[in-house]
C-alpha positions as CSV (number, residue, x, y, z in Angstrom):
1,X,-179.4,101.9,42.5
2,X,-177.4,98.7,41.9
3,X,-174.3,98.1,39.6
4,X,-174.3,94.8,38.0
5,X,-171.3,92.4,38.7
6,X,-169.2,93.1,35.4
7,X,-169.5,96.8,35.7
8,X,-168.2,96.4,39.2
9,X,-165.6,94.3,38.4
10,X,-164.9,97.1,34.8
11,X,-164.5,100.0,37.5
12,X,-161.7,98.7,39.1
13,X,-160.3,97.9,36.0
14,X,-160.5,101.2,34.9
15,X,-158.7,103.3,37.3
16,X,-156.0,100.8,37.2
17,X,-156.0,101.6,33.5
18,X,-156.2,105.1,34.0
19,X,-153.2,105.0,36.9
20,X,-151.3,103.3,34.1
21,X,-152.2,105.8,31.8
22,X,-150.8,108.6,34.5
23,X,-147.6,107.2,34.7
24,X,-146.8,106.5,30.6
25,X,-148.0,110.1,30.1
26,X,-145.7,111.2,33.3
27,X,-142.9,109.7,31.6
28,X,-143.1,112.5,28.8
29,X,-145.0,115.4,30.6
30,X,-143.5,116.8,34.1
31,X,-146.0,118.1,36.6
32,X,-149.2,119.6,34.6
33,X,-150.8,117.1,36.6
34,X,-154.9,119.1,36.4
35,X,-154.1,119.5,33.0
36,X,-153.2,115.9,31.9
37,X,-156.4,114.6,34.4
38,X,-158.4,116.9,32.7
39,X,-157.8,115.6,29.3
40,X,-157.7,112.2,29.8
41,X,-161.4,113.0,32.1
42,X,-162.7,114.6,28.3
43,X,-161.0,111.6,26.3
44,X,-163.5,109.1,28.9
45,X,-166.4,111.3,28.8
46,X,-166.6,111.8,24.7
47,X,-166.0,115.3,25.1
48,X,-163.5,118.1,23.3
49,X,-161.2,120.0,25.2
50,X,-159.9,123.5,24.5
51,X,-156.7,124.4,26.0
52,X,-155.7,128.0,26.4
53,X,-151.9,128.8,27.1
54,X,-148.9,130.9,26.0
55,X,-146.9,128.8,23.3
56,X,-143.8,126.6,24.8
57,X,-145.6,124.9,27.3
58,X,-145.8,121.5,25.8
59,X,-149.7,121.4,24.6
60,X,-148.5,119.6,21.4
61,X,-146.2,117.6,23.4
62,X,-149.3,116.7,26.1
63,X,-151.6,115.5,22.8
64,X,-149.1,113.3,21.1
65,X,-147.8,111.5,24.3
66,X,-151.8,110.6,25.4
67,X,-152.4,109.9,21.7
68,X,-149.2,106.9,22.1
69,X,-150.4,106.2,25.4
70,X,-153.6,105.4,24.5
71,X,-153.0,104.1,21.5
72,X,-154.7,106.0,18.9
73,X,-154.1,107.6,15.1
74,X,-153.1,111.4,15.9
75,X,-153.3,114.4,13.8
76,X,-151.8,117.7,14.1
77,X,-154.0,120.9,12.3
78,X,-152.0,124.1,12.6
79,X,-154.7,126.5,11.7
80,X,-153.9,129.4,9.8
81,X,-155.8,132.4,8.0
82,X,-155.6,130.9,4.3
83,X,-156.7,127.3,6.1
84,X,-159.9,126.1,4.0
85,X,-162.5,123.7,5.1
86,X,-161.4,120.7,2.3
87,X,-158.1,121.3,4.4
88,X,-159.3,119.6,7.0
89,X,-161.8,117.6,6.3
90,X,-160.5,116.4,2.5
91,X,-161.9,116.8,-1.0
92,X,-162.8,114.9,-4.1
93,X,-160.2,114.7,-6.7
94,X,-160.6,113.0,-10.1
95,X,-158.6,110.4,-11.1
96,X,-156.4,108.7,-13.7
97,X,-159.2,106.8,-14.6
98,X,-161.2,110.0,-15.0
99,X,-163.6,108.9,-11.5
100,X,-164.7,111.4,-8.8
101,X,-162.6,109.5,-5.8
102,X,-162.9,111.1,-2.1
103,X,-159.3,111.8,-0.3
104,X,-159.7,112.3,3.5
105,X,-158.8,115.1,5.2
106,X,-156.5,114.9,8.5
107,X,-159.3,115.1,10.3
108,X,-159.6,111.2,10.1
109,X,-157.7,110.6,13.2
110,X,-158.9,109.5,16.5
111,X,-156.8,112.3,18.3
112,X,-157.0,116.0,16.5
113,X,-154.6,118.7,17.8
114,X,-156.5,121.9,16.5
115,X,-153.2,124.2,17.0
116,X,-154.4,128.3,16.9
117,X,-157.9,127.0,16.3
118,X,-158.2,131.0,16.5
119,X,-155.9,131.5,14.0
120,X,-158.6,130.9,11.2
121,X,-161.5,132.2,9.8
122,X,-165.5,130.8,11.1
123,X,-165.8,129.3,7.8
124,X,-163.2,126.8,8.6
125,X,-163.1,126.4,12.1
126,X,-167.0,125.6,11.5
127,X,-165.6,122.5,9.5
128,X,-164.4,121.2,12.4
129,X,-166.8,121.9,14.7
130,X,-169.4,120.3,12.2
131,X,-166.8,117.2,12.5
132,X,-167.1,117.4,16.3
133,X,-170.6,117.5,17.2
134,X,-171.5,115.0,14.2
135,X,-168.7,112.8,14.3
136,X,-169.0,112.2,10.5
137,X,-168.5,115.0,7.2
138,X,-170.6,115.2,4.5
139,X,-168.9,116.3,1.0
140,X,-170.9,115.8,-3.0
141,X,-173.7,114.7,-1.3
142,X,-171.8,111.3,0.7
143,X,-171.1,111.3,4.2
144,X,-168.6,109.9,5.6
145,X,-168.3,108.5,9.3
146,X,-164.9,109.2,11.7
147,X,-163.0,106.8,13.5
148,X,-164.2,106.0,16.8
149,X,-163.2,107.3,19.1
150,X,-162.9,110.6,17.5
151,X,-161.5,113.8,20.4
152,X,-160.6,117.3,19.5
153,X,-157.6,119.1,21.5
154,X,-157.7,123.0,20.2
155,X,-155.8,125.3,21.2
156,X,-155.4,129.2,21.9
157,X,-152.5,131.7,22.7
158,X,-154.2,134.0,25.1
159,X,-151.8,136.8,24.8
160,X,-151.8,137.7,20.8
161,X,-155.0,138.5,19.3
162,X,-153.8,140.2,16.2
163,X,-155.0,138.4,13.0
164,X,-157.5,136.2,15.1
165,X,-160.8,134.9,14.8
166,X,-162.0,134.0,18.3
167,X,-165.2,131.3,18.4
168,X,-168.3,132.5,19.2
169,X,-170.0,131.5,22.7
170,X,-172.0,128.9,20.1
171,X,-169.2,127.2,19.1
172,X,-166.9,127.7,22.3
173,X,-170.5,125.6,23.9
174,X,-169.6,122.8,22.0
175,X,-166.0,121.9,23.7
176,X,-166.2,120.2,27.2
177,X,-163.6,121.4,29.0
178,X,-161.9,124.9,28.8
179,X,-158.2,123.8,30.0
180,X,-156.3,126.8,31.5
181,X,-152.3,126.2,30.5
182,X,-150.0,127.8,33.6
183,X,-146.6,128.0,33.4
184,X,-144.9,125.0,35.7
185,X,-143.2,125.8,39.1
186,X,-139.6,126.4,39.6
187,X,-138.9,122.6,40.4
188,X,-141.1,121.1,37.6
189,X,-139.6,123.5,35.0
190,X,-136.0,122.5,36.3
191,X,-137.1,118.5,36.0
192,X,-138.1,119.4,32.6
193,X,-135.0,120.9,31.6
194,X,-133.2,118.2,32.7
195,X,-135.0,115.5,31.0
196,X,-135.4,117.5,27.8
197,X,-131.6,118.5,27.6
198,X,-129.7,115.0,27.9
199,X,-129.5,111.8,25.0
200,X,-132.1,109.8,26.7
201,X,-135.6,110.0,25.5
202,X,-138.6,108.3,27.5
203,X,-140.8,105.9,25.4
204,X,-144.1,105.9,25.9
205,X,-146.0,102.4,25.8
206,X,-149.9,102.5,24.4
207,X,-152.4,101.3,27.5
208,X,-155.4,101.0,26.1
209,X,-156.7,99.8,22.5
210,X,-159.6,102.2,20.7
211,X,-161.8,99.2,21.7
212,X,-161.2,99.4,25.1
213,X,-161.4,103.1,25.1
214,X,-165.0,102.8,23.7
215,X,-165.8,100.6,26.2
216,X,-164.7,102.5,29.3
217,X,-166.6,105.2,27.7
218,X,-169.8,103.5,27.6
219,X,-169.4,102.6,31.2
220,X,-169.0,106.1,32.1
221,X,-172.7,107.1,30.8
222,X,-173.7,103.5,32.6
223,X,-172.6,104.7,36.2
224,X,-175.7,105.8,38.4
225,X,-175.9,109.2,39.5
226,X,-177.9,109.7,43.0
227,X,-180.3,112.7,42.7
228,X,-178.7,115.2,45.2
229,X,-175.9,115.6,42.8
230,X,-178.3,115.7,39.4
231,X,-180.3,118.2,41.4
232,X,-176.4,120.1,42.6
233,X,-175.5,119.7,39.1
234,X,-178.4,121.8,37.1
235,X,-178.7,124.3,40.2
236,X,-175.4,125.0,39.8
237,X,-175.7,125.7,35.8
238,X,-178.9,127.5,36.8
239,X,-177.4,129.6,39.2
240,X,-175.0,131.4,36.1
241,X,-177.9,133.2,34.4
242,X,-178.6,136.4,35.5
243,X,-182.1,137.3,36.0
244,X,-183.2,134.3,37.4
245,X,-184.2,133.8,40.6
246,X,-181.4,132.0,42.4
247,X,-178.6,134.2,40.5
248,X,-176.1,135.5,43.2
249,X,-175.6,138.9,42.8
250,X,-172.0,138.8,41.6
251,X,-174.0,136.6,38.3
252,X,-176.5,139.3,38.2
253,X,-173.9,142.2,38.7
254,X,-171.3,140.5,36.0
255,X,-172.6,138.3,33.6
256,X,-174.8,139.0,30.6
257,X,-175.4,135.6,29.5
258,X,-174.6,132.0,31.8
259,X,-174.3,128.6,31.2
260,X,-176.8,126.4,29.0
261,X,-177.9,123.0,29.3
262,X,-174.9,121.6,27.8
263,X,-173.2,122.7,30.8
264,X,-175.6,120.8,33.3
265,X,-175.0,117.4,31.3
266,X,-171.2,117.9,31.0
267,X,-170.9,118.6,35.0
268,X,-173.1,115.1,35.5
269,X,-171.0,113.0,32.9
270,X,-167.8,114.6,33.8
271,X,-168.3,114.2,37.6
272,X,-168.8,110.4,36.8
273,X,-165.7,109.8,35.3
274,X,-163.7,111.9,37.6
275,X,-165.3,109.4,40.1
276,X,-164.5,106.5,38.4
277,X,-161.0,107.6,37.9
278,X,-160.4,107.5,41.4
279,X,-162.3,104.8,42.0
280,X,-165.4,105.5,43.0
281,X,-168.6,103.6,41.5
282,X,-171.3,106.5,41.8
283,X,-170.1,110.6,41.7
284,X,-171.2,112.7,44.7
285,X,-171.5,116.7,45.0
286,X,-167.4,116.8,45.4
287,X,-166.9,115.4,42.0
288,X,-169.3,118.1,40.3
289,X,-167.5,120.7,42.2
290,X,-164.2,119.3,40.9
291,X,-165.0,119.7,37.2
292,X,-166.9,122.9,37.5
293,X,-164.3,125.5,37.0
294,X,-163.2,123.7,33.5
295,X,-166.9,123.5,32.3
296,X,-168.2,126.4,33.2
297,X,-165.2,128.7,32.6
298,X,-165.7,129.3,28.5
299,X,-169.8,129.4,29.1
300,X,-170.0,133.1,31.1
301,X,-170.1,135.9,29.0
302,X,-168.5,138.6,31.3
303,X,-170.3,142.1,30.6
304,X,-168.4,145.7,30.6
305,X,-168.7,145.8,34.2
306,X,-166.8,142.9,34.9
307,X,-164.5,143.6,32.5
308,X,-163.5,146.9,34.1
309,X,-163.6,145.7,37.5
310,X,-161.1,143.2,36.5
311,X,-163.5,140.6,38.1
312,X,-162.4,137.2,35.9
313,X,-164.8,134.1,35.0
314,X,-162.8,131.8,37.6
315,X,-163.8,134.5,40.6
316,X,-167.0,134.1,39.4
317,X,-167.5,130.7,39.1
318,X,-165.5,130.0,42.5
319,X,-168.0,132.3,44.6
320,X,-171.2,130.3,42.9
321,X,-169.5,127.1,44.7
């Protein structure tokens, strides 16, 4: 496997870019480091990320500051139970000249912050997820293409479930990543405070253009992948499905349904552009491993057993490493 000249040259290029990107995004966001590699890993690898945290930890904050640094249109959706589909995704109003005229929806952004995507009923989060997977809407009969690049960041409060509507594994299959939102340590939280409490705001200066972005994108899918870590890859999504034949018995013992395809290609694409962000032109079984826990982590179903045993998804997935 050989890389021509210009890629070579494009990879180094790139983590420089995305060292630069680091540091305008540091400027805003104190410590959160996984998190904010993470994102920027689903923003290269045309993939949707769903963070899950308590509220107050700056997941709104994280979105807007990428969005600048990168620098793309941003949205904010705060979903809600009344929320309807032409919400987000617009209508057709008539106007004064008595014409049909389509208005777009704020989902015609290249960043969408999906806040509470739990917070509203399947007919409207489908509206999005529709907008997602297609990267276009369809409304009287016209369709109508996103911008390019177009990335969903949704979010969910773990810890109030009253009034919710939680996706389904179907739709949850559709998101990339599955972001887990800690709290930050003592230091980080005091640097934060400090920062956030005076007269001086950081500014955040945009990196990349959307035509860059695209292209950096492209040379993600373009980056060869040797066959040890394909093979490491699918064995690994294989190996969450109880029943089969290589399925540990902690997968057998505590999960009714495992990981689908989409997993296998998201650990391959993912572990390329976690290579190339640190400067690496082909991924090896190191870089699967470092992406696993945030693909796989929102694809096990958990049965009763688990449940009651308190055994969680990460345990799971960190014994099947």
């Amino acid at each position: 496997m050989s890389i021509p000249s210009n890629d070579v040259k494009a990879v180094d290029q790139f983590g420089e870019q995305y060292r630069k990107l680091r540091s305008e995004v540091g400027k805003v966001i104190i410590g959160q480091d996984q998190v904010v590699e993470n994102v920027l890993l689903g923003i290269f690898s045309r993939g949707h990320c769903l963070l899950v945290g308590v509220p107050g930890l700056a997941k709104t904050l994280l979105v807007s500051t990428v969005s600048q640094a990168l620098g793309l249109s941003f949205n904010r959706i705060q979903f809600t139970p009344d929320l309807m589909p032409s919400d987000i995704i617009g209508s057709e109003i008539l106007d004064k000249d008595r014409n049909f005229r389509f208005v777009p929806g704020p989902v015609f952004a290249n960043i969408i912050l999906a806040d509470e995507i739990n917070r509203t009923p399947p007919k409207t989060q489908a509206a999005l997820l529709e907008a997602m997977q297609e990267k276009s809407i369809t409304t009287a009969g016209e369709t109508h293409r996103l911008p390019d690049p177009f990335f969903v960041l949704a979010t969910q409060n773990p810890i109030e479930q009253e009034g919710t509507y939680p996706l389904p594994e179907a739709q949850l299959d559709r998101f990339m990543f599955n972001i887990w939102v800690d709290y930050p340590v003592y230091e980080e939280e005091l640097a934060v405070v400090k920062a956030t409490t005076g007269e001086i705001q950081a500014k955040v200066e945009p990196v990349l253009s959307a035509e860059e972005i695209l292209h950096y994108q492209g040379l993600v899918r373009r980056i060869p992948v040797p066959d040890n870590v394909m093979e490491y890859a699918v064995k690994l999504a294989v190996r969450t499905r109880p029943g089969t034949p290589s399925a540990p018995a902690i997968i057998n013992d505590h999960v009714s349904w495992g990981a689908g395809p989409r997993a296998s290609q998201y650990l391959v694409v993912g572990a390329k552009c976690h290579a190339l962000a640190h400067g690496r032109f082909s991924p090896d079984i190191a870089d699967v491993q470092a992406i696993a826990l945030p693909v796989l982590r929102h694809r096990l179903v958990r049965n009763y057993k688990a449940e009651a045993e308190g055994v969680t998804v990460d345990r799971i997935v960190g014994s099947i490493l």
